[in-house]
N, C-alpha and C positions, 0 to 999 in steps of 0.2 A: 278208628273203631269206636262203637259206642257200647255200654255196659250197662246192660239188663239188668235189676238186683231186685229180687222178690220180696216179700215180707218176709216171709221166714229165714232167710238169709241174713239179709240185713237185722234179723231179732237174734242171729249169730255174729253178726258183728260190731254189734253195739256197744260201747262203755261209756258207764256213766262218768266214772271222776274225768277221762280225755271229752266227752259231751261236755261237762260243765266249766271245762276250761276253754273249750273252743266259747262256746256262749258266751262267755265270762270275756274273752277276745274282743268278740266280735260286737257284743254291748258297748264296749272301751274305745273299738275304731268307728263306730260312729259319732262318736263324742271328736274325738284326735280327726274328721274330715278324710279316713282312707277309705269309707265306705259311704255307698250310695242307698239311702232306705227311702223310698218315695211312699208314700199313703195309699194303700190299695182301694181299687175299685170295688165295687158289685156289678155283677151283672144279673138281672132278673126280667121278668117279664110278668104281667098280668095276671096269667093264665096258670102259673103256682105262684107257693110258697116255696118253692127253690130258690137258693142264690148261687153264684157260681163267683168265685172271688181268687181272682190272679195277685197273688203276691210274689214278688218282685225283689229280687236285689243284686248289688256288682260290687264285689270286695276286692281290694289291693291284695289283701295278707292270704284271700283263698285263690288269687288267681281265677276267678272264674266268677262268670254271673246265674244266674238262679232266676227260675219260677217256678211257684208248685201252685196248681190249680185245684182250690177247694173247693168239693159239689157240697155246701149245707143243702142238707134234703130230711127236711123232720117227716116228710110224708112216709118215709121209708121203713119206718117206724111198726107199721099197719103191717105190714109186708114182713118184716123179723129179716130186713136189712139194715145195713150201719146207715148211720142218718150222716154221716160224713166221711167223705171219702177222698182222696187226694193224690196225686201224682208231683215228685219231682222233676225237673229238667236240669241238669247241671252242664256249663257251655263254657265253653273254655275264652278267658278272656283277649291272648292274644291271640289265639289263631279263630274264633267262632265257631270252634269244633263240639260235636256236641258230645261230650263223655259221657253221658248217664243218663238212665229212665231210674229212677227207685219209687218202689210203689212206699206213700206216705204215711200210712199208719205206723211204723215201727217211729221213724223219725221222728215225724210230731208228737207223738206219747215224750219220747224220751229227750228231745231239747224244750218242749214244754216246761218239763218235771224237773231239767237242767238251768230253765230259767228264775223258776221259783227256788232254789239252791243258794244262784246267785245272787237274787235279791234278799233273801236271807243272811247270807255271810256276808253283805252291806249294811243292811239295815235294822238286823234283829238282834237283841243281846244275846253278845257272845254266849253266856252260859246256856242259856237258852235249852232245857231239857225234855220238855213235854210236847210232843207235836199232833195238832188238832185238826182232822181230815172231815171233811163235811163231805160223802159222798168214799163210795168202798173199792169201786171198779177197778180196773187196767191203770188207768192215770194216778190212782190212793198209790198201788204196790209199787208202782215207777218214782214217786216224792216220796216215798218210802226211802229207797236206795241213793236219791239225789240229796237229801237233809242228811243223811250219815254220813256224805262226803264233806259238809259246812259246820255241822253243829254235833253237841253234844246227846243227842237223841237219847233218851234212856223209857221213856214210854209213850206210847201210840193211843190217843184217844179217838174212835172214828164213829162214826155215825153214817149208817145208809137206809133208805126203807125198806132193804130188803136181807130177810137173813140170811138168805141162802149167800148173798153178797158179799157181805161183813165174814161169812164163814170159809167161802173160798178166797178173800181178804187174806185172814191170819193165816190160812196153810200156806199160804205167800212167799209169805214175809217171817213164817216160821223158823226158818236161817240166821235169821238177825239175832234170834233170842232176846228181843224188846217184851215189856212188859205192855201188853195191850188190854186196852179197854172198850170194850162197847158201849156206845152211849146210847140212851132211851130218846134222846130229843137234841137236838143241833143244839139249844143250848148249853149242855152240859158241854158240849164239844168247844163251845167258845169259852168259855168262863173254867174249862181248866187248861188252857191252852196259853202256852208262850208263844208259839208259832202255832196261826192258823192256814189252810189252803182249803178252799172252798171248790171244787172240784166237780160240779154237775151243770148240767144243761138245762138248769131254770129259769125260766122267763119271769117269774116273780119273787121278791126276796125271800130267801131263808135265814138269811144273818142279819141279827139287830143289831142296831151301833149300842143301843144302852145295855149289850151284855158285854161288852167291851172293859176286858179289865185292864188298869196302868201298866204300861212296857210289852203291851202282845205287840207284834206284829203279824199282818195279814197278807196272803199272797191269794186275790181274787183273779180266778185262773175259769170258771170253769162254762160262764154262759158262752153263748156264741155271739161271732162276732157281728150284731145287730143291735139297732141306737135304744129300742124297746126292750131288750131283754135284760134281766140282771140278777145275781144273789144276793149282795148285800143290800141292805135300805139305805137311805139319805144321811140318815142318823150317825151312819157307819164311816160313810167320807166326811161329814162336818166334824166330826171329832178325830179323825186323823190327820197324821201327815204324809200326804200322798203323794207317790211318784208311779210313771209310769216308764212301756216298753220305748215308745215314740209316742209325741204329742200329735202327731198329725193323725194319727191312727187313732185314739184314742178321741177326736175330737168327733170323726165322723161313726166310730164302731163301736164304744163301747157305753152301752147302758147304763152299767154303773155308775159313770159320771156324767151320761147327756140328761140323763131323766134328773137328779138333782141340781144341775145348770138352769136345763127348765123349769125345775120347781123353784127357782131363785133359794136354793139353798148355800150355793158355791158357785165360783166361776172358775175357768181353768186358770186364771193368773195365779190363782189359788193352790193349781199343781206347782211341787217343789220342784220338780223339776225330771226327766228323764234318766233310767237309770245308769245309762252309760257317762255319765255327767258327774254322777256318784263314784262310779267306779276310776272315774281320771281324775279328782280330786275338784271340778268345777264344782261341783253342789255337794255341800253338807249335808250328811245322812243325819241317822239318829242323834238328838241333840242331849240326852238326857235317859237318865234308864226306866224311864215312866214314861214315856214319848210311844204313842199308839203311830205304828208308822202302817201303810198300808201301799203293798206295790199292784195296779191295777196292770193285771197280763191279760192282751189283749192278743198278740202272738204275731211276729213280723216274718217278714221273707228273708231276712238277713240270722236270722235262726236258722232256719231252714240249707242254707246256704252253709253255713258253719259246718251244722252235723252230716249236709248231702257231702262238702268234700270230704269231713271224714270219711265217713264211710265205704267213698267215693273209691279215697287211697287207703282204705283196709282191707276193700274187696280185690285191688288189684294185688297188693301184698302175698292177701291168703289164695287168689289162683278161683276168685268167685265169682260166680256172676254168668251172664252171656254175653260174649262179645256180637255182636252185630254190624256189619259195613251196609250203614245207613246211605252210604255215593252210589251203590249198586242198583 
């Protein structure tokens, strides 16, 4: 049988601190060799700006292999449709049975927002109290609840162009009881910020590296995955110490660091290295409490996979879902 799971379902089955620990897993078994993360394709064609991009993964520890098929569609935009949209497949490793359809929105928000967590409780100082949102949406209120599970959080600096944004933001996250701040300009958001997350689908930068003060760390999470697009400037990887999700992913998808490769500002030897490398002790994180460390999230299929089998075996638990006899 296979198991239907809706967005609003799986936005009832979701936990962040079991997301950030499967994440946190599944970063560590690509490091340890029990899982398979290959560098994902594009698929596009001429005739748009569509991409369509299969990511891919086969974990030991999930028993099961994974693809979720991302439609980037900026055009959609015009239209007051999501400009991204995704489906997972969850298959079972030994038999090829297919367990699962979940629809990808809920997922992606929340091992996203599970991955920036993790590279935080890696690589940010521990004390680490002020957290600095560039961008207000769905993905701000979900790194909202993923940093309360790693850090100290005790105030919320966010920044979005729009107020109505910022405003259904705080009723949010009004549970938390965090001291929140609205910022006037992305820089205020950086320069009082220990932990930054950069959070929007910008093609040109909004974060300067020279507003970068000693000991933040950065989790650029939020353009899409294309070699052109990016939020932070040049400025901003030449003065940190940068790790990413996977390097092979990063070499081909993310603009943050192809576009300052190409500007001969940095090269990738220059990346410190992966953060599942971090997390098994192969590569030293932060080296020092002044050390600007920066984790470029680019977003792999082995996330994906992580939070699909959660969810996978919390819907069968709680009695969710549709089953379906896909042999018939």
């Amino acid at each position: 049988m296979t198991l239907i799971l809706t967005a609003s379902q799986l936005t009832e089955l979701a936990n962040m601190q079991a997301t950030i620990a499967a994440v946190e897993n599944a970063f560590g078994d690509i490091s340890r060799g029990t899982s398979h993360q290959p560098a994902p394709t594009t698929l596009q064609l001429p005739s748009s700006d569509a991409r369509f991009i299969p990511m891919t993964a086969l974990s030991d520890a999930s028993c099961a292999a994974s693809v979720k098929l991302l439609a980037d569609l900026p055009g959609n935009a015009e239209h007051g449709l999501p400009t991204q949209r995704s489906t997972i497949v969850l298959v079972s490793q030994s038999t090829g049975e297919t367990l699962g359809f979940l629809d990808g929105r809920v997922p992606t928000r929340v091992r996203t927002a599970a991955a920036s967590a993790v590279a935080s409780k890696h690589l940010a100082r521990p004390e680490s109290t002020t957290l600095g949102l560039v961008g207000a949406g769905a993905l701000a209120v979900a790194h909202v609840e993923a940093m309360l599970n790693v850090l100290p959080i005790k105030t919320v600096v966010v920044w979005s162009r729009s107020t109505a944004t910022t405003d259904s933001f705080q009723a949010l996250i009004a549970h938390h009881q965090l001291q929140v701040v609205v910022a006037t300009s992305v820089q205020q958001v950086v320069e009082s910020a220990d932990v930054l997350c950069t959070l929007t689908p910008a093609t040109e930068p909004l974060v300067q590296g020279s507003w970068f003060t000693p000991g933040l760390h950065v989790n650029a999470v939020g353009s899409r995955p294309r070699p052109e697009h990016r939020e932070i400037d040049s400025e901003a990887v030449r003065r940190a110490c940068i790790f990413v999700d996977s390097l092979s992913t990063a070499r081909t998808k993310s603009g943050d660091l192809i576009i300052p490769v190409n500007e001969g500002v940095l090269s990738f030897e220059d990346v410190i290295g992966e953060l599942g490398d971090v997390i098994t002790g192969k590569v030293g994180g932060r080296s020092g409490i002044e050390d600007i460390t920066l984790f470029n999230s680019v977003g792999i299929g082995l996330q994906d996979l992580a939070i699909g089998r959660l969810l996978y075996d919390a819907a069968l638990e709680q009695g969710v879902g549709l089953d379906v006899d896909m042999s018939r």
